[in-house]
N, C-alpha and C positions, 0 to 999 in steps of 0.2 A: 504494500500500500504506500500512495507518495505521501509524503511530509504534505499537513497544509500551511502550519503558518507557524515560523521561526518567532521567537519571542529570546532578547537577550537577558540573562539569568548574572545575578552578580555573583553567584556560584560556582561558573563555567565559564570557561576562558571560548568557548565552543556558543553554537547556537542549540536550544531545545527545539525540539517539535512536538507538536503537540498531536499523535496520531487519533484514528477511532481505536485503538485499542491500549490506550493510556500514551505515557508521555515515551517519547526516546530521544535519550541523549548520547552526542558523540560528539569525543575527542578529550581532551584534558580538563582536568578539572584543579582548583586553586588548592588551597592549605586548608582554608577552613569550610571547604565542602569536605572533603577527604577527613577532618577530623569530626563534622557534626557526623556523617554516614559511619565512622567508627562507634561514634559514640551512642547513634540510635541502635545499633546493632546490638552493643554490651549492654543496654537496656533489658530489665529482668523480662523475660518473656517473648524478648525480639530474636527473633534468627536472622543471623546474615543474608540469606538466599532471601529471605519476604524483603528484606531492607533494599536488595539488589533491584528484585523485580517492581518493588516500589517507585526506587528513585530513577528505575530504566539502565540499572549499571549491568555488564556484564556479569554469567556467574561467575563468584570467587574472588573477583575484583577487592571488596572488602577484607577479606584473608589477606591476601597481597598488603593491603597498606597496612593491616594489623602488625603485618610482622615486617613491615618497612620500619612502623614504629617503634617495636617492639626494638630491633635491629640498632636502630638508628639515632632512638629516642628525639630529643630535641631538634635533631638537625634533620630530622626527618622530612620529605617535601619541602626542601629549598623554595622550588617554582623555578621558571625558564628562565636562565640567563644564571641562576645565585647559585655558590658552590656550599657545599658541605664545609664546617669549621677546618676539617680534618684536610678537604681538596683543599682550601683557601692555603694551607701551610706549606702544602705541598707544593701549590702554584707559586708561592712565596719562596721556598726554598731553590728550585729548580730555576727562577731568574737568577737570584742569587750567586749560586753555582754557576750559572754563563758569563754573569756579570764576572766574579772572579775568573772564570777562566781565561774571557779575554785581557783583564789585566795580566796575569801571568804569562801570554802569549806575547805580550804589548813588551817588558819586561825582559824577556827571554831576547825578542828582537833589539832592544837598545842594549842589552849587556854585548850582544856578539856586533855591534856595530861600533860599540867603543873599545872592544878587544881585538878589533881586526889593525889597528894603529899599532898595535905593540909589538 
């Protein structure tokens, strides 16, 4: 069945539609979609799969971020473009490390170009 009418959702990075057979959504979703859908889910009585088919998500999809979070905790769901604490160090370290190597290369060529005089 086609989509009738796209409505933008501040939950969804993506558009909703709204079909005759409930809603369906596609593509990404932000932080605090992914953590209210976690957290309807742990609710006493709610099952992940009713929460899934509710909110139009893929099954298992909820599992997946459960144990992103679980995983990840705090740094969990960055969003597009933002790194994890742990990438941001890494990204940090590894200029770092260029950044010195090209001084040491820089270094390397001025010592053999004042030693070639001698």
């Amino acid at each position: 069945m086609k989509p009738e009418s796209p409505l933008k959702s501040g939950h969804s990075q993506e558009s909703i539609y709204f079909t005759q057979g409930g809603v369906s959504m596609a593509g990404k979703y932000d932080r605090e979609f992914k953590l209210e859908a976690i957290r309807l889910s742990s609710e006493e009585g709610a099952r992940a799969t009713d929460v899934e088919r509710r909110l139009g998500l893929s099954p298992g999809i909820i599992s997946r971020w459960k144990r992103q979070q679980d995983d990840e905790g705090a740094d969990a769901f960055p969003g597009k473009g933002h790194l994890s604490v742990h990438d941001e160090q890494v990204r940090h370290l590894q200029r770092e490390n260029d950044r010195l190597r090209r001084e040491r290369d820089i270094l390397k060529k001025a010592l053999a170009i004042f030693s070639e005089g001698r």
